[in-house]
N, C-alpha and C positions, 0 to 999 in steps of 0.2 A: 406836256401832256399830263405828267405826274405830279402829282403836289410834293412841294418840299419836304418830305417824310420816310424816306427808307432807312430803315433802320436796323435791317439784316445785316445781320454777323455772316461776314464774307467766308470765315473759316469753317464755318458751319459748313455740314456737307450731309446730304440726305437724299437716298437712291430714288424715294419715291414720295415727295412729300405731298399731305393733303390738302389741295388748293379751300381757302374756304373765301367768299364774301358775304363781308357783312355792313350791316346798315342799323347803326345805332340809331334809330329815329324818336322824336320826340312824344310821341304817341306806344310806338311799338316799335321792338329789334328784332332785324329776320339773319341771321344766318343760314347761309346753302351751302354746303359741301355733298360730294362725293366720294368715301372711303372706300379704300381699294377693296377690289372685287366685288364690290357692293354691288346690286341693282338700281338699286332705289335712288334717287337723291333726298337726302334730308335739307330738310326746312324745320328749323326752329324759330318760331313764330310767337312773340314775348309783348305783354304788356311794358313797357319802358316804365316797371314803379316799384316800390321799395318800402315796406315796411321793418320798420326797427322795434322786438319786445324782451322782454325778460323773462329766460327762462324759470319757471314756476317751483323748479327745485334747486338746481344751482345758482339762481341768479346770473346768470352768463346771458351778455347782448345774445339776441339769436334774430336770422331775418329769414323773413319771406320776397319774393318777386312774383313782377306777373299778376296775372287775375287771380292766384290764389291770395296774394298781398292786400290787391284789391276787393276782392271780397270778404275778405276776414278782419280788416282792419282799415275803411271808409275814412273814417276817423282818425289815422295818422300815415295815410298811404304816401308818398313821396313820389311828384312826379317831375323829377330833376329837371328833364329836359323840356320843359313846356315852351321855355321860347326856341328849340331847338338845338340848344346849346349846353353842356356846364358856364354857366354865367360864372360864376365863382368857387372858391376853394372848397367850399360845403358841401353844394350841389357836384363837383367833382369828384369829392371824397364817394360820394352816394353813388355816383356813376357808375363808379372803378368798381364800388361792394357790389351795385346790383351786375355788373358784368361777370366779376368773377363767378356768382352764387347762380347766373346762367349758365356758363363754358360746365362750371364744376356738375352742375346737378344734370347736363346734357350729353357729357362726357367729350365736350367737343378735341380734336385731335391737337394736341400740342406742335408734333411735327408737322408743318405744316406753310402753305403759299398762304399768304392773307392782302386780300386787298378789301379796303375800307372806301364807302361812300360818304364822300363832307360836302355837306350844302355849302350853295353861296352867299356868303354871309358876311358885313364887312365889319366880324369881330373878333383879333388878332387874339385877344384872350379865350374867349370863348374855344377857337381853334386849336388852340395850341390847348385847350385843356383837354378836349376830345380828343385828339392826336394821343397825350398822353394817357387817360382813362384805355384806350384801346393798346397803345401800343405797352405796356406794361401789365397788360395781360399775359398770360402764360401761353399764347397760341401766336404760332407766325415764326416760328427757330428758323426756317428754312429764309421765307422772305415778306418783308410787312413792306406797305403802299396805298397811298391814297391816292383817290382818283374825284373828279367831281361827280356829285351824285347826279348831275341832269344827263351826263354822257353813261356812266356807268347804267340807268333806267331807258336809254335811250339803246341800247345794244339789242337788248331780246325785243324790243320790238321792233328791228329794222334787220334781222336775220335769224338763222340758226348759229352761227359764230361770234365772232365779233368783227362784219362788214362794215360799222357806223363808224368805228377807229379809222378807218380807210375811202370813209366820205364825206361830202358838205352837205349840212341839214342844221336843222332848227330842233335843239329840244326844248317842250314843257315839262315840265314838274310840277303837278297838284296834288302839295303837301298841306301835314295840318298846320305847320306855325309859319311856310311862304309860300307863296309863288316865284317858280325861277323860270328862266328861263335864258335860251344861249345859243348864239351860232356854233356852230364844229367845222373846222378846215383838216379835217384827218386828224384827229383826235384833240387838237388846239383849240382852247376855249377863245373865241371872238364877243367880246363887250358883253358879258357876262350880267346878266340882271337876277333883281331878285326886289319881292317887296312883301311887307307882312300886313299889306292892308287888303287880301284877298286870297282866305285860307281857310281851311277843312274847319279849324275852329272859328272861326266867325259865322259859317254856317251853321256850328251847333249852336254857337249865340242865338244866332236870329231865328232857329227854332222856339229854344226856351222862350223870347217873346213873343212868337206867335203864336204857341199853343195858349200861353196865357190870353193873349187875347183873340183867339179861336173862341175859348171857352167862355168868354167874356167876364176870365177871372178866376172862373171856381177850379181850375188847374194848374200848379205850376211843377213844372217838371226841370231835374239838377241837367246840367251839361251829357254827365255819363247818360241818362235815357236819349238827353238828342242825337249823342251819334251815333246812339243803338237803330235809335229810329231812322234817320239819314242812311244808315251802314244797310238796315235789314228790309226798308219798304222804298227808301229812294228810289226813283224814276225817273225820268224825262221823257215824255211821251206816251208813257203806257202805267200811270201811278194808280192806283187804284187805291181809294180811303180805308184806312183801318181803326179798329174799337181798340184800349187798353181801357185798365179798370187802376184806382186808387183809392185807397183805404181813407177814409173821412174822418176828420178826428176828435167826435163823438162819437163814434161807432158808425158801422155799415160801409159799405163800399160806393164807388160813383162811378160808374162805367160810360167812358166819353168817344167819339167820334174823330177823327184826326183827318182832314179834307185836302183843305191849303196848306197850313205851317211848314209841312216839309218842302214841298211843292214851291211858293213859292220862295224861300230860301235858295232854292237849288236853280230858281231863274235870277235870282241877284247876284249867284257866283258866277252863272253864267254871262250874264251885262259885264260885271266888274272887272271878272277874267280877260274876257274877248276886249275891252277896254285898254286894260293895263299890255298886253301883248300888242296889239294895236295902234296905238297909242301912245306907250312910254318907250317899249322896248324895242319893234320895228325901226323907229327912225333912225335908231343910232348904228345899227348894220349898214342900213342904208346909207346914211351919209359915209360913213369910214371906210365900208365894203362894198361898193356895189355890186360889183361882180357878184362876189361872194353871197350878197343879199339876195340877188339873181337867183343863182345857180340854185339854194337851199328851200325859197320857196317854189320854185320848181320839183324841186325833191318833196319826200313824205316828210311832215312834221311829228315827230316821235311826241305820244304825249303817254306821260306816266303818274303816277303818287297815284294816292288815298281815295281820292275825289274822282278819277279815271274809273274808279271802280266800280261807278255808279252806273247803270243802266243805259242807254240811252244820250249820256253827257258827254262822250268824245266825238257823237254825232253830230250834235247840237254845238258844239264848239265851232268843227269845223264848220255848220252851216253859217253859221253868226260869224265866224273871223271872215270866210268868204264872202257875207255880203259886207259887214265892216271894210274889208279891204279893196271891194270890187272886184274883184278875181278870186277864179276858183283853187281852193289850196287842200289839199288832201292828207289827212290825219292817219297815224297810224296807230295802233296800241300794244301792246305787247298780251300772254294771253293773262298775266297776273299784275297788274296793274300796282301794286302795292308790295309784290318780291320783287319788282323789275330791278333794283337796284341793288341790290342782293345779289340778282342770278347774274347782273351783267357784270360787279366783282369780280365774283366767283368765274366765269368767262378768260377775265382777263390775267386771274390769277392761276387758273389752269398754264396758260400761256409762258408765266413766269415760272411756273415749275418745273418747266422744259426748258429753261435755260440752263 
């Protein structure tokens, strides 16, 4: 159930440590914990990017993270993890810096339970490089753990505890750099899929060409506007067109209409998706598991990520796998579609703190 990764110091001993999970993602890292006596839960909620400049008087490396990174510096922002991963030793070094220069500026708790959410992904480097970017952080003394991010997203939306550790079900993941997806036999991952040809950024792609050729040319807008726009007007079912304005570069401005672009992008994740789940992934439970393949579409399919976030879209999923599949299947969500991996960590990492 746990991935090859603990790496708690057994002598280590802490009356009350702070469970935290977190989700280094490609896009944005969410951290949730609970400090004792607290009310609240905190949620540290981060662009995943990294700027590197020089300081203007001592000359000392200095960096920013985050959208403050990103808006101050476009122009040399660093976004490590774009395939979802540290690919390499560089983008790793970057990782580890923008992790620390998050924990430190958030003040997150050293003493502490940590469990981590890692995609499915069949890249042995990649993993073991985010294993270590996280686990050589300065959080987790008490106990560090990874879990898969489709199970860990699949928690809060299938209780208020962690019930889905202790059932058979189907989770989705609609993330920006894959789709995954996975049976669960009580917390066992069964034929574990995953594919990066149907994902949150290829929808910002095929914005960018569509508003271009919405406009019949005289607009082209970068990635960062498409999943502004995908993120803040997306729909399915109830979209309604919106105006932005862009500065012309002769002078004056040119204020455009935005109808289909988003719109229809957000009906080719939806073919693609319901495809790919359908289609790639389905058969191989079925064949290996029957039972199992039974019993889980019988059950609520947990669906989570970025793209769940979207209005409308875990409706239309399930309508579209149901008639894809001829039978009726029943989707769930969690209420934050995009902490869900985080909070379900953090869940589990409570759990281990009590041990």
């Amino acid at each position: 159930m746990a991935a090859e990764s603990d790496s708690a110091d057994d002598s280590f001993e802490s009356s009350n440590p702070t469970p935290i999970g977190v989700k280094l993602g490609s896009t944005r890292t969410v951290l949730r914990y609970r400090e004792a006596d607290a009310d609240e839960m905190t949620t540290v909620r981060t662009l995943t990017c990294l700027a590197l400049y020089e300081d203007a008087i001592t000359g000392d490396e200095k960096a920013l993270f985050g959208e403050q990174a990103a808006a101050e510096y476009p122009d040399r922002v660093e976004y490590m993890l774009r395939s979802g991963l540290p690919e390499d030793d560089d983008r790793a070094e970057l990782a580890s810096r923008f992790f620390r220069e998050q924990l430190s500026a958030n003040g997150v708790p050293q003493d502490s339970a940590v469990v981590y959410a890692i995609p499915t992904m069949e890249n042995d480097a990649g993993l073991e490089n985010l294993t270590e970017v996280i686990e050589s952080s300065d959080i987790g003394a008490h106990t560090m753990r990874a879990y898969p991010e489709s199970l860990c997203g699949a928690i809060p939306a299938m209780g208020d505890g962690v019930e889905a550790v202790s059932d058979v079900f189907i989770s989705v993941n609609m993330g920006s750099t894959n789709l995954e997806a996975c049976a669960y036999r009580r917390g066992d991952q069964l034929v574990p899929f995953s594919t990066g040809s149907v994902t949150g950024n290829d929808v910002d792609r095929r914005i960018v060409a569509n508003v271009e050729e919405e406009t019949q040319g005289r607009v082209h807008v970068d990635l960062t506007t498409a999943r502004e726009y995908k993120e803040e007007h997306g729909d399915v079912g109830d979209f309604e067109p919106f105006s932005d304005v862009i500065q012309q570069p002769g002078g004056g401005s040119h204020e455009f209409t935005i109808a289909d672009s988003v719109v229809d992008a957000l009906d080719w994740y939806l073919d693609a998706a319901v495809d790919e789940v359908a289609n790639e992934f389905l058969p191989e439970p079925a064949n290996d598991y029957m039972k199992v393949y039974q019993l889980s579409l019988g059950n609520d399919i947990a669906l989570t990520g970025g793209m769940a976030c979207i209005p409308g879209l875990p409706e239309e999923f399930q309508r579209r796998l149901s008639a894809e599949l001829d039978r009726d299947v029943n989707v769930v969500v969690p209420d934050e579609p995009d902490l869900a991996a985080a909070e379900g960590a953090r869940r589990i990492a409570e759990k281990l703190a009590d041990q």
